[in-house]
C-alpha positions in Angstrom: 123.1 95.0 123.8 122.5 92.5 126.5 125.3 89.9 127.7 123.5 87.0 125.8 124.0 89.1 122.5 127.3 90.1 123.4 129.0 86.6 123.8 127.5 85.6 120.4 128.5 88.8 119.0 132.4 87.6 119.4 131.3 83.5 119.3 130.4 84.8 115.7 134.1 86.7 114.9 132.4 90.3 115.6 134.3 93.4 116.9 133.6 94.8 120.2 133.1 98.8 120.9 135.3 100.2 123.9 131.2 100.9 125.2 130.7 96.8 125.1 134.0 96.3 126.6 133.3 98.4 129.8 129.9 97.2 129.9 131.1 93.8 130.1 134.1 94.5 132.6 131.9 96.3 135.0 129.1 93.9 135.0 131.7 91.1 135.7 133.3 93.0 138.7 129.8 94.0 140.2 128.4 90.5 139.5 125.4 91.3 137.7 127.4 89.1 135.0 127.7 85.8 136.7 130.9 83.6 136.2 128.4 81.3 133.4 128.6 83.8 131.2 132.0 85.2 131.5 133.1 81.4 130.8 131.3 81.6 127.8 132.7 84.9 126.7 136.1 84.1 128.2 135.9 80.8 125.4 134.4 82.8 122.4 137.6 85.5 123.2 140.0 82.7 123.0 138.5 81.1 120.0 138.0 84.0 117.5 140.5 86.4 119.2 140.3 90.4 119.8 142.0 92.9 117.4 144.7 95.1 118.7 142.2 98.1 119.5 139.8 95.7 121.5 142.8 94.0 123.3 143.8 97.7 124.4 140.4 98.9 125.5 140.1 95.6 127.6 143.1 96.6 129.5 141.7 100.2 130.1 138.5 98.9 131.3 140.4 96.2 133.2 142.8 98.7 134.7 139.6 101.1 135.8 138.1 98.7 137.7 140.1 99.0 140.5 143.2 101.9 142.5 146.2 102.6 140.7 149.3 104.0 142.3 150.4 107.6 141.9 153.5 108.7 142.5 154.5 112.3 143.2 155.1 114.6 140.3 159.3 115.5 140.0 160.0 111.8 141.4 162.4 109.4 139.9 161.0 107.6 137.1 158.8 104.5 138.0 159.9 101.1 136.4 159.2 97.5 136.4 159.7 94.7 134.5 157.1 91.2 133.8 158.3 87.7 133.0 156.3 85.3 131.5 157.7 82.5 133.7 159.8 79.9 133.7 162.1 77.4 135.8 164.7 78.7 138.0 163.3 82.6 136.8 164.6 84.5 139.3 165.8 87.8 138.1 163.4 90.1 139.9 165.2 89.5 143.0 168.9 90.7 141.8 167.3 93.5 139.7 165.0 95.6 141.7 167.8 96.6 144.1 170.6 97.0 141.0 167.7 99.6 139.4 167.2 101.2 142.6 171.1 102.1 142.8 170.6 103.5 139.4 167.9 106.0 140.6 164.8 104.2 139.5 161.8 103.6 141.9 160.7 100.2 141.7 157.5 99.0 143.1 157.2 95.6 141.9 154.0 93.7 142.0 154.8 90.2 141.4 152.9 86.5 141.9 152.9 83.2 143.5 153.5 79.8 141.4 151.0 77.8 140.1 152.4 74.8 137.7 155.3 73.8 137.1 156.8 77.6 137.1 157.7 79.2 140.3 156.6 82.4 142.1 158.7 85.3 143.0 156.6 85.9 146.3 157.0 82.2 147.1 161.0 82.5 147.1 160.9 85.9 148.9 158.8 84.0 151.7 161.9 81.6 152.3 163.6 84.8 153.9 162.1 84.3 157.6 160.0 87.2 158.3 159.6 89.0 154.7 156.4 90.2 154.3 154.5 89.9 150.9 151.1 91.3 151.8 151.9 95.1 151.9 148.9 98.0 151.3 149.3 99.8 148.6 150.6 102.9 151.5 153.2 100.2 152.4 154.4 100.3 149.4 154.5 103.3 149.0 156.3 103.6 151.8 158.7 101.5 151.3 159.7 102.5 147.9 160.1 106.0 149.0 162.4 105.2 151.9 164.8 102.1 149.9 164.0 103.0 146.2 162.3 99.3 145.7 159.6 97.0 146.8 158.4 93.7 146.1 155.3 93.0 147.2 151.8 90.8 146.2 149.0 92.7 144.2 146.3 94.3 147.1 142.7 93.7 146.9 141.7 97.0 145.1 144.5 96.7 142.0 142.9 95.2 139.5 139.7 93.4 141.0 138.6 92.5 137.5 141.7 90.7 136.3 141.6 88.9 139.9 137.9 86.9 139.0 138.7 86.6 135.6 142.2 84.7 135.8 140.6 83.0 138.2 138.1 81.8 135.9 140.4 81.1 132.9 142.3 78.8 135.1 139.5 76.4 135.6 137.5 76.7 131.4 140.7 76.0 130.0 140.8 80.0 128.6 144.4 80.6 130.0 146.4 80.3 126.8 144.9 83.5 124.7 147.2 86.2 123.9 144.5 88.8 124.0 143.4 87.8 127.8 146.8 87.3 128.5 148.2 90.7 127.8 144.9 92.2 129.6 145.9 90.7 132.3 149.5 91.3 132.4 149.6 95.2 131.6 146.3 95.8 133.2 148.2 95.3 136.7 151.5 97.0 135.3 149.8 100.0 134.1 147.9 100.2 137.5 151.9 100.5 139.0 151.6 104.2 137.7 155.0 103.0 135.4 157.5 105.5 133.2 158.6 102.2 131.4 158.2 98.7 131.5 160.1 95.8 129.9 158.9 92.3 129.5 160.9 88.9 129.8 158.9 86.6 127.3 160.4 83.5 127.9 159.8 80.3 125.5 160.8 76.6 125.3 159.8 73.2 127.3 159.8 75.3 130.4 158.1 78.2 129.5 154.4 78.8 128.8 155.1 79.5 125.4 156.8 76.6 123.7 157.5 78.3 120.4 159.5 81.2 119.3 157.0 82.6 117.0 154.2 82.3 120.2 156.3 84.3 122.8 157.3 87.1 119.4 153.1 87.0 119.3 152.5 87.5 122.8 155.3 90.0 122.9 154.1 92.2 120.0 150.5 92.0 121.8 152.3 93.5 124.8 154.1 96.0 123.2 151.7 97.2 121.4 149.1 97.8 124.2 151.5 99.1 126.4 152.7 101.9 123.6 149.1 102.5 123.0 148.2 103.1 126.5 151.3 105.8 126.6 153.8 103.3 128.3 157.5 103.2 127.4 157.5 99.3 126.8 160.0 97.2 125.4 160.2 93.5 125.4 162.8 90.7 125.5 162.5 86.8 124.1 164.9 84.5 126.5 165.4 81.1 126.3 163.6 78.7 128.6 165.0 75.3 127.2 167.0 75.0 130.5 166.3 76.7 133.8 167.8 80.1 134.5 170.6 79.8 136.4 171.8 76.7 138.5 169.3 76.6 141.5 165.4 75.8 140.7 162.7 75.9 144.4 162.7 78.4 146.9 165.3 79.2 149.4 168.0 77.8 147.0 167.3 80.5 144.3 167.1 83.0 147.1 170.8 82.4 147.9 171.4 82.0 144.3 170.5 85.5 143.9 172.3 86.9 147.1 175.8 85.5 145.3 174.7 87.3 142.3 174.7 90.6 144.2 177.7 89.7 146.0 179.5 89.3 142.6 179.5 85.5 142.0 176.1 84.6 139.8 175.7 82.6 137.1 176.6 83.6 133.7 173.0 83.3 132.2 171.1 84.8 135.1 173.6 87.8 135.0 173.1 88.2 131.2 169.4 88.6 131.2 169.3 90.4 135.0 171.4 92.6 132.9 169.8 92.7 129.5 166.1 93.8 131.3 167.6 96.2 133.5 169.3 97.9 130.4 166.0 98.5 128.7 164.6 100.3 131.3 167.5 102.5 132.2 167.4 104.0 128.1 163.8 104.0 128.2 163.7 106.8 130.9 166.6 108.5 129.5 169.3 107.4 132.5 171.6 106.0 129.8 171.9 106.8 126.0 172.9 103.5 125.1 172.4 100.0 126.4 176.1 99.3 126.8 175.9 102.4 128.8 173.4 101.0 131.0 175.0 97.5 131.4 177.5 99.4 132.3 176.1 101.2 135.1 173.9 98.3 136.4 177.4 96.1 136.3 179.0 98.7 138.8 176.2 98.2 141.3 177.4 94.9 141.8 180.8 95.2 141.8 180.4 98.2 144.5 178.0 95.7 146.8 175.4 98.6 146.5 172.9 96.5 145.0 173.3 93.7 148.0 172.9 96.2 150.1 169.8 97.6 148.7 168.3 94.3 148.8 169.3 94.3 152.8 167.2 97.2 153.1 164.2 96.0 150.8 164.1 92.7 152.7 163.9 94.6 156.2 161.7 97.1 155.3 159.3 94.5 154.3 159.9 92.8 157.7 162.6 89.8 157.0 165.8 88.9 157.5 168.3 88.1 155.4 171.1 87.0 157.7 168.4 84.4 159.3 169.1 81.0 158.0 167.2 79.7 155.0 166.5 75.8 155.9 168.1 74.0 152.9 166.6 70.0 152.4 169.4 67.6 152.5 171.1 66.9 149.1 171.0 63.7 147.0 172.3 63.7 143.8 170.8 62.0 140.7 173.6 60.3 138.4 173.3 60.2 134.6 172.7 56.5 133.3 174.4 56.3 130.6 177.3 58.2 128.7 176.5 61.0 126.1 175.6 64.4 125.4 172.6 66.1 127.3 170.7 67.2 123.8 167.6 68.3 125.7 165.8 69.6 129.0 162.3 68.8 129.6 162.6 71.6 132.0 159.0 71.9 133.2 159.3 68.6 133.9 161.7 69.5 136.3 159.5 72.3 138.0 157.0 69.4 138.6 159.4 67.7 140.6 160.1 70.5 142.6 156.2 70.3 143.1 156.9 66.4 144.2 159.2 67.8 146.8 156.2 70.3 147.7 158.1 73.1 146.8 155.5 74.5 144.5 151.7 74.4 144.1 149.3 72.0 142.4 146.0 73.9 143.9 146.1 77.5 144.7 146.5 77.4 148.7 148.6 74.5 149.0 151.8 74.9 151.8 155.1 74.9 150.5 158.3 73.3 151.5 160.8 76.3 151.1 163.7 74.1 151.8 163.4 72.3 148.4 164.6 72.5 145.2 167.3 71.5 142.8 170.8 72.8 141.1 171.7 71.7 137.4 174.9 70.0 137.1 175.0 70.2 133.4 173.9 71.7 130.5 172.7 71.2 127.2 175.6 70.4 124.7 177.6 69.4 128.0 179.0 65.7 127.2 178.7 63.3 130.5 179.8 60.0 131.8 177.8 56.9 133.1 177.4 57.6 136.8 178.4 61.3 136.6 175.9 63.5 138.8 173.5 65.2 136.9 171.5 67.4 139.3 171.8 67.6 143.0 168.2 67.6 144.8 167.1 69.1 147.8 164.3 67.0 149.2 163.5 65.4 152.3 164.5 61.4 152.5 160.8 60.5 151.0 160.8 61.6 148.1 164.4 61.2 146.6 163.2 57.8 144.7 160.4 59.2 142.8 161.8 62.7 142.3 165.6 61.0 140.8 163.4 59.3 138.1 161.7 62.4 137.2 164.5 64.5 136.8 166.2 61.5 134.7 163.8 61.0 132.6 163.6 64.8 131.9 167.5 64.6 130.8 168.2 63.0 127.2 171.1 62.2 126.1 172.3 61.5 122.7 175.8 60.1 120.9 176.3 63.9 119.2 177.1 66.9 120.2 174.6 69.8 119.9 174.5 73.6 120.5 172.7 74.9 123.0 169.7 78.0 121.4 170.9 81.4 121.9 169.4 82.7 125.8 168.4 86.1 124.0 166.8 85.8 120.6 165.1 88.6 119.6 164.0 92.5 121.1 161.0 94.0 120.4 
């Protein structure tokens, strides 16, 4: 069947074969498919959808496209976990070297921001030095020598899911759960993984807004990743209010350095710890997940993990005793009296993008030194004039950034409960 027949094959609601799948994928990658048609099928995919057995094979043919890692037979398990993004996310950072004291390997192949959310590469990059663009023998390398890595996805992983989320970024094709897991475990089952566990995060500063659309995404990804003979769990967290205090670059890099050192924030702890559970029952390390939070706990509280962390940032080439340029603060005072009943919270990663501390176009420089730390909370009842968040910004920008970040605070004359941070397992 040609490609013409193929796009209206799913325009129409039909089925692909695994055959049509891989015909399509490695037509696509050699570019005897040009990017025309692949909007075309990219649309019909997000309109009519792809059942469970055609989202799998798209992985599989995704994932063959490109290397994979393999790691020596008799090693430690191989683990890493995916979030779906959100505002002040910055778990990876605290929980690749806690795992790695638990006898895990972790080679973690993470991403940049684009929107409002922000990258864990981006924040690594604040640490002078710290190197993002490893080879694949780098990382091996260096998750042989220190037990963890964290490094950008190499030319060979995964061409096809490269050219197609390019693609979907600019026909509007992004928000389909089919393309979306085939995306996402494509590149995690190219890590050569034991187990994987996924952070799907929903609310106004995640990518899902709903409840029911992260436990649909999550199911998706689940399922392929069981299919495909991968140990996969997956969490839904809160993203109603940014994780943690600090939101931008270099802020939530320190942020994370005081949660190895003992003194994080309450929420970021709780999920750091909730993920990093998972994994340790999924490869048999721990028979329970108090067990494991257990464990993972004692990491910190021995400064193991920080010192892991030490040795992943040198090994990858940075510093972490160098300062980390931190923009002057200004804080922006509530203007009225109330309760803080909600966060418009990727309203407050596109401030950080007014501050230049994330992307609007793919390529744009970053200000590392900017960024923001929540003063409140939801439920938390404030005064007229009491500070609200403290910015990090140069001088420029504080006037139109302080109305942005207002304006994403309400405030009402009740009381109100902030949602549960972990809803539901799957």
């Amino acid at each position: 069947m040609n490609t013409v027949q193929l796009i209206a094959k799913k325009r129409d609601g039909g089925e692909f074969s695994n055959a049509e799948i891989g015909q399509l994928i490695r037509g696509y990658v050699d570019g005897s498919i040009p990017d025309y048609q692949m909007s075309a099928l990219a649309m019909a995919i997000y309109l009519q959808g792809m059942t469970t057995e055609e989202t799998a094979a798209l992985t599989d043919q995704m994932l063959v496209s490109g290397n994979r890692f393999e790691w020596p037979d008799g090693g430690l398990p191989s683990v890493d976990k995916h979030s779906t993004g959100g505002i002040g996310d910055k778990v990876s950072l605290p929980l690749a070297p806690m795992l790695a004291c638990c006898g895990l390997a972790v080679p973690m192949i993470s991403g940049r921001g684009l929107g409002a959310t922000g990258g864990t590469l981006d924040k690594l990059e604040s640490i002078p030095g710290f190197r993002t663009d490893l080879s694949m023998d780098q990382m091996r390398q260096v998750c042989a020598s220190v037990g963890c890595v964290i490094s950008g996805a190499t030319e060979g992983l995964v061409p096809a899911d490269r050219k197609l989320y390019a693609l979907r970024d600019v026909t509007a094709t992004v928000p389909s759960i089919p393309l979306i897991t085939a995306s996402i475990m494509s590149k995690k089952l190219a890590e050569g993984l034991d187990a994987l566990v996924l952070d799907v995060k929903f609310g106004t500063g995640a990518f899902m807004k709903t409840a029911d659309q992260a436990r649909q995404l999550a199911e998706s990804m689940v399922a392929t990743g069981r299919r495909m003979g991968l140990a996969t769990t997956a969490i839904l967290t809160d993203m109603n209010q940014p994780l943690g205090r600090m939101a931008g670059n270099a802020v939530e890099v320190n942020e994370s350095v005081a949660a190895l050192e003992g003194h994080g924030p309450d929420d970021l702890m709780e999920v750091t710890l909730a993920l990093g559970a998972e994994l340790l029952v999924s490869t048999g390390r721990d028979e329970s997940l108090s067990q494991a939070r257990a464990e993972l706990q004692k990491t910190i509280d021995s400064g193991a993990a920080r010192e892991k962390f030490a040795q992943m940032v040198a090994a990858q080439g940075g510093d972490l005793d160098a300062p980390r340029p931190v923009a002057p603060p200004q804080e922006v005072a509530s203007p009225a009296a109330g309760y803080v009943t909600r966060i418009d919270t990727e309203q407050l990663g596109q401030a950080i993008i007014a501050m230049k501390g994330g992307r609007q176009q793919l390529g744009d420089p970053l200000d590392h030194s900017t960024g923001l730390e929540m003063l409140v909370r939801l439920g938390d009842p404030v005064e007229a004039g009491e500070p609200l968040v403290r910015l990090f910004a140069p001088a420029g920008s504080i006037a139109h950034v302080s109305a942005m970040v207002r304006e994403a605070i309400e405030l009402g004359p009740e009381p109100c409960e902030a949602p549960p941070l972990l809803l539901d397992r799957i």
